[in-house]
N, C-alpha and C positions, 0 to 999 in steps of 0.2 A: 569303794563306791565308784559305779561308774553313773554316766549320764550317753553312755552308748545304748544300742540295741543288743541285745540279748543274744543275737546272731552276728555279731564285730567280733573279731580276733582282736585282741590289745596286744599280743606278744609281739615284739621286736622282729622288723621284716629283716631278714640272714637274706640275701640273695646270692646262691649259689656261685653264678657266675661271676659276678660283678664279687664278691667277696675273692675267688681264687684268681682274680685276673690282679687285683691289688696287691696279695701273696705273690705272685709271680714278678710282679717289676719290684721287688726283692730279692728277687734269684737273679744275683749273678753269674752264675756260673751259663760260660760257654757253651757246653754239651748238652744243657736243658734245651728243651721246645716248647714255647709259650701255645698252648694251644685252649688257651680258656676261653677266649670270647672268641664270635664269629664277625670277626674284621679283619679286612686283608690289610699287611703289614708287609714293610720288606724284609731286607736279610737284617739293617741293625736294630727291628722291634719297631721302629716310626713307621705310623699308620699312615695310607696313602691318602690322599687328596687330591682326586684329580685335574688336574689343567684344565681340564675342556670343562669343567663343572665350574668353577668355581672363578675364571675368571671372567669369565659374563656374567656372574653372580656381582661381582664388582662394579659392572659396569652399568648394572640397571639404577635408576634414577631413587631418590632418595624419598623421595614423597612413593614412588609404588613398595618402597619398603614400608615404608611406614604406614600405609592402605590397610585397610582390612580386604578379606576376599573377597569378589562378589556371587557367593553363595555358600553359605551353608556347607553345603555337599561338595562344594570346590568347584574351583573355577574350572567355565566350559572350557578352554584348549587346554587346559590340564588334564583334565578325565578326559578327554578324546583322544590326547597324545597316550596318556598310558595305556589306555584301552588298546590303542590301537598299537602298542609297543610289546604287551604283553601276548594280545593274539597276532598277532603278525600277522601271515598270511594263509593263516589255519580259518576253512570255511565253515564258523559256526553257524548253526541252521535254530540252535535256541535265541529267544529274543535274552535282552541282555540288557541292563544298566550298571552303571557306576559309581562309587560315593568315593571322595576322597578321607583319609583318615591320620592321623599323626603314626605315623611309620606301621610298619607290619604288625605291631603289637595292636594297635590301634582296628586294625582289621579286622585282626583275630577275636580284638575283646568284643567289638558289635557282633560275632557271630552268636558269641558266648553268653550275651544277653538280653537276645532277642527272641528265641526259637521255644526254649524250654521253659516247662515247669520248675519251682525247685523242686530238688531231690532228682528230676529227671538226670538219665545216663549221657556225657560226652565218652566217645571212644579215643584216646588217646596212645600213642605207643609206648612200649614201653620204656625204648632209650630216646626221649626227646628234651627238648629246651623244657626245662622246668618252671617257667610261666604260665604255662597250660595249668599244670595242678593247680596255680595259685589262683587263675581266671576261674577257675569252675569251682574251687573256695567260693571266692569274693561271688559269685551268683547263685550260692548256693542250690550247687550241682555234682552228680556222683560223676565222678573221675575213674572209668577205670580203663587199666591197660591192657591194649592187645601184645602179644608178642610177634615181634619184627621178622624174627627168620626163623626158617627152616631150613639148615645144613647153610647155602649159599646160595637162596632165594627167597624172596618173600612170604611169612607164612600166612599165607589165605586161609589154610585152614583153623586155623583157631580163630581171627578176626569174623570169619564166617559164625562159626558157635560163638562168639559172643554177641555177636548183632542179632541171633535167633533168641538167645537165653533172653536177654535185655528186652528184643521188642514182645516176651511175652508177659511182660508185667507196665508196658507204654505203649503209648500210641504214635512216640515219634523220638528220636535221636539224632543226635550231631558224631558223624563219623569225620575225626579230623585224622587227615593222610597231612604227608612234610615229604613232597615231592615237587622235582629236583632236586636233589643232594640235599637226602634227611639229615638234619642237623640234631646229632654231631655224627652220624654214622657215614652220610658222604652217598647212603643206598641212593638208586633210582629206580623204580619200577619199569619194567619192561612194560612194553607195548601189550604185549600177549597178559600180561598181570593184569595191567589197566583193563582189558575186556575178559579179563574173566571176572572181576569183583561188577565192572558195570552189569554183565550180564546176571550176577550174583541177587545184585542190590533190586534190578529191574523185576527180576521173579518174586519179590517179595510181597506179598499181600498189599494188595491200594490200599486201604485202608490201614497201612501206616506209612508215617510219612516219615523220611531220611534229610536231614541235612546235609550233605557230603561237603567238606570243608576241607581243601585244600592250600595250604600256606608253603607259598612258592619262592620264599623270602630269595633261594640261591637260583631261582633259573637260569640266571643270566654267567654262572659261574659253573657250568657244566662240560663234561669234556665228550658231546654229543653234539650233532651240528639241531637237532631238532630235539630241542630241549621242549619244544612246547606242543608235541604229538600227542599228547593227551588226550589234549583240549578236542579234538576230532572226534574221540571213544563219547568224549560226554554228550558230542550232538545226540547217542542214543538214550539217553535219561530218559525214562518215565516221568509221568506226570505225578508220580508222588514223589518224586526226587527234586530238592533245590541244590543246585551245583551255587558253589560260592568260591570264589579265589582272592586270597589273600596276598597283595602283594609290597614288597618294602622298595624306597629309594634306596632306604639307607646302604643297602646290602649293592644294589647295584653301581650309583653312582658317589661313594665313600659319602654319603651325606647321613652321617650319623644322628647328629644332633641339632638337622634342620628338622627332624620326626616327619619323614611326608612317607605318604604309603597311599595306598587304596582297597579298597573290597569290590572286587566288580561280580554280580550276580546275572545266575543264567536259570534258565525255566523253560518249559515248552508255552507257559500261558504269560501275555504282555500283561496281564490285570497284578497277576501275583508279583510277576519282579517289578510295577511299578507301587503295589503295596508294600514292598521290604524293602524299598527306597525311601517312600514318605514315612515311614517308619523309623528308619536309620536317620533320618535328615533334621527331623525332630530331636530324637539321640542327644543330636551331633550339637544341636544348639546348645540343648542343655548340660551338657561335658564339658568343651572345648569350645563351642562359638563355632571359628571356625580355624580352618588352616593355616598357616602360613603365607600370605599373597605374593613375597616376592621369592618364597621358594617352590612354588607353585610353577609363577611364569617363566621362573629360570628353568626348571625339567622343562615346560614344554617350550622354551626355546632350543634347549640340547637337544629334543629326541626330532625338533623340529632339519633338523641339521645334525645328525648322529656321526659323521663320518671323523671326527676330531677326536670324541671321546670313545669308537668303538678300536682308532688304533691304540687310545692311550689305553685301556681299557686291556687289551690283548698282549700287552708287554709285560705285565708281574701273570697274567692269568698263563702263559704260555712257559713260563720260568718253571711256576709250580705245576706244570698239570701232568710232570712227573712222580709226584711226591706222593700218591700209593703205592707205586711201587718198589720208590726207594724206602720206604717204612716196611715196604712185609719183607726186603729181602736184607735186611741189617740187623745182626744180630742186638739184641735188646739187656740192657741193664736187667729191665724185671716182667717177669714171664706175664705175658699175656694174651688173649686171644684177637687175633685181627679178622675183627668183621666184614662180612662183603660191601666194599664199595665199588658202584656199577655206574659210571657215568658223571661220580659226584667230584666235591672240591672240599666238602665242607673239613 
């Protein structure tokens, strides 16, 4: 007997990651490489924490910890700061809003439960963070995978045949890409990729509409100095197209399990990204309330003054941003195949 809905999974949540990361700090052995979750770590396994994060985190006053935020959607210099962190100085020409969210996951999940029908199709890849599968579960949504490469580039051609197969039985989909350094593969799309699927998705019939969902959780961990050239391809979206970008703290500034992230949305028309805001915003109340307020004003003190945490920041990233290619040229315990990583860290 339950007193659930007919449509609840009761089975025992197994989390992939978080299960083999556990298994792992039981390997003692030397010669192993922990490489189950994506957090950066040094050489003896202890996770970083950076300086420049966290001791201004200290320093803010005990009552704005203890505040709630003032909004919903998060605080104004907090969405301005990341906004303005993640585009830098890429000139987008789509209007654009912002919702802050509890870390990347957080992003990902409002794309996940706002666009589609149930049973509608998300596109997901097919070596990614296994979250995805379990978000398009929980809003019951079909899940299916594209495959990631061809030889030692991205395979567009099958991602293309399944966006055609799919939109002929819907009138809309969520195409989620894991660019900058697709996690766990480390891929990055080239510039020349990024406008051929733009120019792909553009051709397609108005009358269906794309959600293109992008979760950028690693931009910031790229070994490209324009990690965010993308963002330029998407000023040519159509107007059936919503670009969405999915982005984490956690990933950039070691703040794991402060959970702060955001979703910033882009469109050619200001009506629509302000209706997928008051939409989201609502959401938001009713999930979580709201964010974090003193982990809020702490990012946008950091990014307000970046120059502390971009050199601490550059010290373990510059250590490892050899480690592709010490992996493909050492010979290996057990045979396997090394996939193309272009640009990435993951």
């Amino acid at each position: 007997m339950t007193f659930l809905k007919k449509t609840r999974n009761t089975s025992e949540l197994v989390d992939t990651v978080f299960s083999l990361a556990a298994k792992a700090k039981n390997d003692l052995d030397p010669n192993a490489v922990n490489a189950t979750i994506g957090t950066l770590c040094d050489e003896d396994g202890q996770l970083f924490a950076f300086d420049s994060v966290f001791d201004p985190y200290d320093k803010l006053p005990h009552r704005l910890k203890a505040a709630y935020a003032s909004a919903f959607k998060g605080n104004d210099n907090y969405r301005q700061a990341v906004l303005n962190w993640v585009l830098r100085d890429k000139k987008i020409q789509l209007n654009k809003e912002i919702i802050a969210t509890p870390g990347g996951t957080g992003a990902v999940s409002l794309a996940f439960s706002n666009f589609l029908e149930p049973g509608q199709t998300v596109l997901i890849p097919e070596i990614a963070w296994p979250v995805y599968q379990l978000m398009a579960n929980e809003n019951s949504l079909k899940a299916v995978s594209y495959s990631l490469f061809e030889e030692d580039h991205f395979n567009i051609t099958n991602l293309k045949q399944l966006i055609l197969e799919n939109l002929q039985s819907q009138d809309k989909l969520i195409l989620l890409i894991n660019d900058p350094c697709q996690n766990p593969t480390g891929y990055s799309l080239s510039i020349s990729e990024w406008q051929e699927l733009i120019f792909f998705l553009n051709s397609l019939p108005k009358n269906k509409q794309i959600i293109l969902l992008n979760d950028v959780a690693y931009i910031d961990y790229t070994f490209t100095e324009d990690s965010r050239a993308f963002l330029e391809v998407w000023n040519s979206l159509e107007n059936h197209i919503l670009g969405l970008v999915a982005y984490s703290c956690s990933k950039s500034f070691t703040s794991y399990g402060m959970r702060l992230g955001a979703l910033i949305i882009l469109h050619q028309n200001q009506e629509v990204v302000e209706g997928v805001l008051h939409a989201m915003d609502k959401q938001a109340r009713s999930l979580w309330s709201n964010i974090s307020n003193s982990g809020m004003e702490n990012i946008a003190n950091v990014l307000c003054h970046p120059e502390a945490y971009l050199k601490e920041k550059n010290q373990p990233f510059n250590y490892y941003k050899n480690e592709p290619s010490f992996l493909s040229n050492k010979p290996m315990l057990v045979i396997c195949t090394i996939i193309p990583s272009k640009k990435g860290s993951s």
